[in-house]
OpenMM code with the backbone's topology and positions (N, CA, C; nanometers):
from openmm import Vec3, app, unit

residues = "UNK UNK UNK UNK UNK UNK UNK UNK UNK UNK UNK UNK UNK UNK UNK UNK UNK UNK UNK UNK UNK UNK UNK UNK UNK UNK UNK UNK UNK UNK UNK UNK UNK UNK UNK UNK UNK UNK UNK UNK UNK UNK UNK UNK UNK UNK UNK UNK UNK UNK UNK UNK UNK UNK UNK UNK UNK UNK UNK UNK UNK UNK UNK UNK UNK UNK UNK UNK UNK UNK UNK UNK UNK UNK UNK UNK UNK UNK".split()
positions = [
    Vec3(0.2274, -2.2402, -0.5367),
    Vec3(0.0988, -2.1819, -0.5673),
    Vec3(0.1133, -2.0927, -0.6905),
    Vec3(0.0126, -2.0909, -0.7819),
    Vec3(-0.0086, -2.0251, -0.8780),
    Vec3(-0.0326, -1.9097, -0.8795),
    Vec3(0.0117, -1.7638, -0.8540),
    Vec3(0.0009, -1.6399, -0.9035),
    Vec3(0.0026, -1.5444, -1.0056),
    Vec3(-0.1476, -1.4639, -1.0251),
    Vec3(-0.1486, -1.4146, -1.1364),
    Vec3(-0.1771, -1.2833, -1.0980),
    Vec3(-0.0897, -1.2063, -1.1734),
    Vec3(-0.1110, -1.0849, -1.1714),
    Vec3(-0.1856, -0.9354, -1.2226),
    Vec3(-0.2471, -0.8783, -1.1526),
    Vec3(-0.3053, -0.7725, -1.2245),
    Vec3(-0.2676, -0.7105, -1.3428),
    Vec3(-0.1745, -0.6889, -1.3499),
    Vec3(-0.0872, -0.6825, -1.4965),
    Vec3(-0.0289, -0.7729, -1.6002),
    Vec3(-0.1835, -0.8740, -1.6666),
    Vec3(-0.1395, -0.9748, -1.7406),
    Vec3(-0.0379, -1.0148, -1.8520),
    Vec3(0.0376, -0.8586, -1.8838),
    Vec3(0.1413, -0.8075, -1.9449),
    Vec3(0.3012, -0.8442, -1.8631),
    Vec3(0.2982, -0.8385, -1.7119),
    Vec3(0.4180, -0.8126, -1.6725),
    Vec3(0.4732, -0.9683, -1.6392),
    Vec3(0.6211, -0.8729, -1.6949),
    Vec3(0.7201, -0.9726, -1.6985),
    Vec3(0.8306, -0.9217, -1.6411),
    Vec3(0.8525, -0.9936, -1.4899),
    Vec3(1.0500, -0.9482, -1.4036),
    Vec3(0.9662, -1.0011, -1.2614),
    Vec3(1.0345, -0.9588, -1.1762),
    Vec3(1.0559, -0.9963, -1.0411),
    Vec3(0.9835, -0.9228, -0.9512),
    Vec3(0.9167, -0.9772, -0.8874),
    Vec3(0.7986, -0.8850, -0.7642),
    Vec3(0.8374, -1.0162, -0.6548),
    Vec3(0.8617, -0.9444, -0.5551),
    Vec3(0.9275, -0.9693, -0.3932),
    Vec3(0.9639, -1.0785, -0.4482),
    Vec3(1.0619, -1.1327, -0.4980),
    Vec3(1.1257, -1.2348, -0.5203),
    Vec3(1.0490, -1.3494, -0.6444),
    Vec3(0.9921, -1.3049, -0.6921),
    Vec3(0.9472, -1.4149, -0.7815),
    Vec3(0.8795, -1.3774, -0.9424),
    Vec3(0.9343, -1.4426, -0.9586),
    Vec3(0.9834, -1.4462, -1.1463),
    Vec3(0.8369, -1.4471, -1.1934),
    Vec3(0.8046, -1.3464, -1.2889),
    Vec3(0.6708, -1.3326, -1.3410),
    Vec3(0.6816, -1.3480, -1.4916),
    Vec3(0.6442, -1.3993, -1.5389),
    Vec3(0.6382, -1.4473, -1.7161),
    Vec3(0.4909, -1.4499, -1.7671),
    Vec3(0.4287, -1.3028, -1.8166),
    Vec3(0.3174, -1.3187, -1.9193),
    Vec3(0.2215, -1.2203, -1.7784),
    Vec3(0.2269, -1.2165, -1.6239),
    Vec3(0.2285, -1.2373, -1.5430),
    Vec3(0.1329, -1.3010, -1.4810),
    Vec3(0.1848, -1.4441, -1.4839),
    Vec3(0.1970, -1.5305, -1.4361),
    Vec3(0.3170, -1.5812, -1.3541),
    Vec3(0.3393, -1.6149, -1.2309),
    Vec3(0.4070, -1.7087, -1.1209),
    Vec3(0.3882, -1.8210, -1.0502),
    Vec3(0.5011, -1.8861, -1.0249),
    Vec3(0.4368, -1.9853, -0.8916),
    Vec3(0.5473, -2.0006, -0.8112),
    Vec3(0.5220, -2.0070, -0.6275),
    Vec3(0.6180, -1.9441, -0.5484),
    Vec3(0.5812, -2.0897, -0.4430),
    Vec3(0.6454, -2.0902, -0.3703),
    Vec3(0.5744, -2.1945, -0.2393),
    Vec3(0.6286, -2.1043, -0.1175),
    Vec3(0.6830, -2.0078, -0.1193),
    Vec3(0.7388, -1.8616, -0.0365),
    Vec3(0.5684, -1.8107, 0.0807),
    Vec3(0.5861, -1.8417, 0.1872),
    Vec3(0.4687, -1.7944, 0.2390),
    Vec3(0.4565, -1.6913, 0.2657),
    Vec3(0.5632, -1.6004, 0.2856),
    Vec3(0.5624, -1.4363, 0.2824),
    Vec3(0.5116, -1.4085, 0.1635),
    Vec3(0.5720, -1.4466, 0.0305),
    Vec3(0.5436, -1.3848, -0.0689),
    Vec3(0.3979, -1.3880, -0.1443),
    Vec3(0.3244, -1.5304, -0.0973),
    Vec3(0.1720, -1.5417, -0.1339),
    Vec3(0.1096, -1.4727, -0.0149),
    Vec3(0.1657, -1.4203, 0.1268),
    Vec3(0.0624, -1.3346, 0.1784),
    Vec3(0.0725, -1.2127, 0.1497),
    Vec3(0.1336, -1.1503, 0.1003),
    Vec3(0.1841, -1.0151, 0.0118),
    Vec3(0.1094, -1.0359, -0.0672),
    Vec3(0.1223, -1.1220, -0.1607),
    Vec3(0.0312, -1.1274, -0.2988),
    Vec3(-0.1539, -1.1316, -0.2672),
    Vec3(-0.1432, -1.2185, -0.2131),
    Vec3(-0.3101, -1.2089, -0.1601),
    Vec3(-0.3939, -1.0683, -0.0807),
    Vec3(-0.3194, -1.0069, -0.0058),
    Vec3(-0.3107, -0.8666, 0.0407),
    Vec3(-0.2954, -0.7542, -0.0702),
    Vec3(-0.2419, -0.7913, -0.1584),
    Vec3(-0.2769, -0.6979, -0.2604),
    Vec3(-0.3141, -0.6994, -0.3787),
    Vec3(-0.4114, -0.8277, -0.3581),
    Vec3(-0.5296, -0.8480, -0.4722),
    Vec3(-0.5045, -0.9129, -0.5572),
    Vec3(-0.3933, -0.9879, -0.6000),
    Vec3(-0.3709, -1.0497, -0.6684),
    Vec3(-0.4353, -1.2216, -0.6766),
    Vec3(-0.4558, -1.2486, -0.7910),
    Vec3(-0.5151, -1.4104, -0.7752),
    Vec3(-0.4043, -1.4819, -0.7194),
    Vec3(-0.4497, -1.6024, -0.6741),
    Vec3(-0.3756, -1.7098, -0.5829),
    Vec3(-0.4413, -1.8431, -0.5777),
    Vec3(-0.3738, -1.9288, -0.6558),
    Vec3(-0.4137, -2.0273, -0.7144),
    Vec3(-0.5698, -2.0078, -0.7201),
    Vec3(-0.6431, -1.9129, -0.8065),
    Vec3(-0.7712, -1.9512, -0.8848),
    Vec3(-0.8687, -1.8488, -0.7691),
    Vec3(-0.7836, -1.7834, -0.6270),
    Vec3(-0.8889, -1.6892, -0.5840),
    Vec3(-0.8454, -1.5666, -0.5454),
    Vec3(-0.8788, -1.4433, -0.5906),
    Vec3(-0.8242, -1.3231, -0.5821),
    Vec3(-0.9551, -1.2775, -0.4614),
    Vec3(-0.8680, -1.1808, -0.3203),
    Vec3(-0.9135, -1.1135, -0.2590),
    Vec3(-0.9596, -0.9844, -0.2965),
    Vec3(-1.0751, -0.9570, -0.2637),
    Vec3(-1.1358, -0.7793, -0.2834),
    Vec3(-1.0603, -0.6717, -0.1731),
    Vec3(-0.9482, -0.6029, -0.2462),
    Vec3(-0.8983, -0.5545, -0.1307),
    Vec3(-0.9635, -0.4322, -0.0884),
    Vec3(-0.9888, -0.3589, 0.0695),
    Vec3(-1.0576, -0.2370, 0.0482),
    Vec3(-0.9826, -0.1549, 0.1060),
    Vec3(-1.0468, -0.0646, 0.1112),
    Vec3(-0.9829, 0.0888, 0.1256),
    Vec3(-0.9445, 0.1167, 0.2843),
    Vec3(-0.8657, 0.0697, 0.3660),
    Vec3(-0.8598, 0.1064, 0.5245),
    Vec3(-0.8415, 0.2434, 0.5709),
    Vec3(-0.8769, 0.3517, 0.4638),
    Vec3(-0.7767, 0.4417, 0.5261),
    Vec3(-0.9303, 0.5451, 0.5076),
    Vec3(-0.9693, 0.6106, 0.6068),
    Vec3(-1.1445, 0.6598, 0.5751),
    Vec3(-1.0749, 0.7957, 0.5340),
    Vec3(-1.1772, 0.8402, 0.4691),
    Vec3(-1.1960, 1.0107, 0.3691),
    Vec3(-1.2155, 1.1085, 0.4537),
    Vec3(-1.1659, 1.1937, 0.5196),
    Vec3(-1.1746, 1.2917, 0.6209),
    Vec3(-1.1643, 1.4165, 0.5494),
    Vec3(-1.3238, 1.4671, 0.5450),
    Vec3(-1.3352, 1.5717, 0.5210),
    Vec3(-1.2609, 1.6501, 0.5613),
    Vec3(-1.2213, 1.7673, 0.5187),
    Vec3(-1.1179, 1.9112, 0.5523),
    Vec3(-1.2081, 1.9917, 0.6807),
    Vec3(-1.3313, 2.0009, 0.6843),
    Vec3(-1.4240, 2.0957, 0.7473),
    Vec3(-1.4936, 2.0168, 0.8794),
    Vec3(-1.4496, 1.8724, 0.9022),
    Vec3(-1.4842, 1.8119, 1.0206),
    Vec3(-1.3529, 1.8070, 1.1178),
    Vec3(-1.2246, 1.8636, 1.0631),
    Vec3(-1.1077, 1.8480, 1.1355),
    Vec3(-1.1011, 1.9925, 1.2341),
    Vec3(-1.0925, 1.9680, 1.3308),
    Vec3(-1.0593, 2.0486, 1.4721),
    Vec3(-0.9006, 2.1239, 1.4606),
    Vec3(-0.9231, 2.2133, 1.4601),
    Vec3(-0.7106, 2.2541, 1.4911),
    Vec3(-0.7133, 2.2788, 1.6286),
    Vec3(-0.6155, 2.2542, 1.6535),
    Vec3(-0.5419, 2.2496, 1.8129),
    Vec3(-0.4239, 2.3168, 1.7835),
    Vec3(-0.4123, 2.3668, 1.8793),
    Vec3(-0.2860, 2.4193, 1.8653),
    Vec3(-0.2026, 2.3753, 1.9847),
    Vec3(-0.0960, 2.3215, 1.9934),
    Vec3(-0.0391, 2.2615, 2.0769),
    Vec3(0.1361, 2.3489, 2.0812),
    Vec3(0.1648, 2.3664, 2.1758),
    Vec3(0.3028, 2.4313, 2.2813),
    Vec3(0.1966, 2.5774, 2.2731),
    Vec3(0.2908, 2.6732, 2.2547),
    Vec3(0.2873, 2.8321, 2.2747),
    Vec3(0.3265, 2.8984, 2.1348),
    Vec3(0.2100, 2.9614, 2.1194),
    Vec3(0.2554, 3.0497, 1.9593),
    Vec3(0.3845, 3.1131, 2.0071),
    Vec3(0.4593, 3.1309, 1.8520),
    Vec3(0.5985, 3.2002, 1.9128),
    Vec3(0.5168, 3.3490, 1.8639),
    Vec3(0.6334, 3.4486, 1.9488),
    Vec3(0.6332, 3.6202, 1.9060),
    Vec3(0.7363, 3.6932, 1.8561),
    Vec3(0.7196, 3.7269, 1.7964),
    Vec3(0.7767, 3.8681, 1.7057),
    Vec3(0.9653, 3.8128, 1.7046),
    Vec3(0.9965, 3.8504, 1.8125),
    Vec3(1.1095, 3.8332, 1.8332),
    Vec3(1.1589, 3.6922, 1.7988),
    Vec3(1.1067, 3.6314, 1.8419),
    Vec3(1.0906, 3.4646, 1.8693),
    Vec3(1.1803, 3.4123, 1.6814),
    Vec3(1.0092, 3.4707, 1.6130),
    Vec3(1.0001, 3.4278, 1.4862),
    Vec3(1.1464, 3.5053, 1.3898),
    Vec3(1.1818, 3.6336, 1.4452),
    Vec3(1.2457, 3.6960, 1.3562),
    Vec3(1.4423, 3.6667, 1.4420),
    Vec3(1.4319, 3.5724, 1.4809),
    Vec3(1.5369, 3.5843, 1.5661),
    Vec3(1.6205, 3.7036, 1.6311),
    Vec3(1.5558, 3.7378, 1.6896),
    Vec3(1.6773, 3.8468, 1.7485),
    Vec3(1.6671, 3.8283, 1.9179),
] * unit.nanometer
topology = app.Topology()
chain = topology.addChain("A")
for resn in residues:
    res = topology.addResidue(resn, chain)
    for name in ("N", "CA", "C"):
        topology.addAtom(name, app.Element.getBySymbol(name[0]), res)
């Protein structure tokens, strides 16, 4: 399969396979599901990859406090 890379400049080795101009072609099925997972074209169709990881505001997060605050002594070893 034909792989092209976001970086139509790069040229060396990504997970095993030789990139020239960047351009590749692999028949490696690990290595075209890697490539397709991270957006790269694959023979003629590139996936929209999105964002899995959600934006968590600072001011919707809860603190917990979990064991037992330490004291005085505790903190200053003695």
């Amino acid at each position: 399969m034909k792989i092209k890379s976001p970086n139509k400049a790069f040229n060396g080795v990504s997970v095993g396979v030789d990139f020239v101009d960047g351009v590749a072609e692999t028949s490696d099925p690990a290595a075209i599901n890697y490539f397709r997972s991270a957006g790269y074209e694959v023979d003629g169709v590139r996936r929209v990859v999105e964002e899995t990881t959600p934006v968590i505001d600072p001011r919707d997060v809860e603190v917990v406090q979990i064991g037992q605050r330490l004291n005085d002594a505790a903190a200053k070893g003695v």
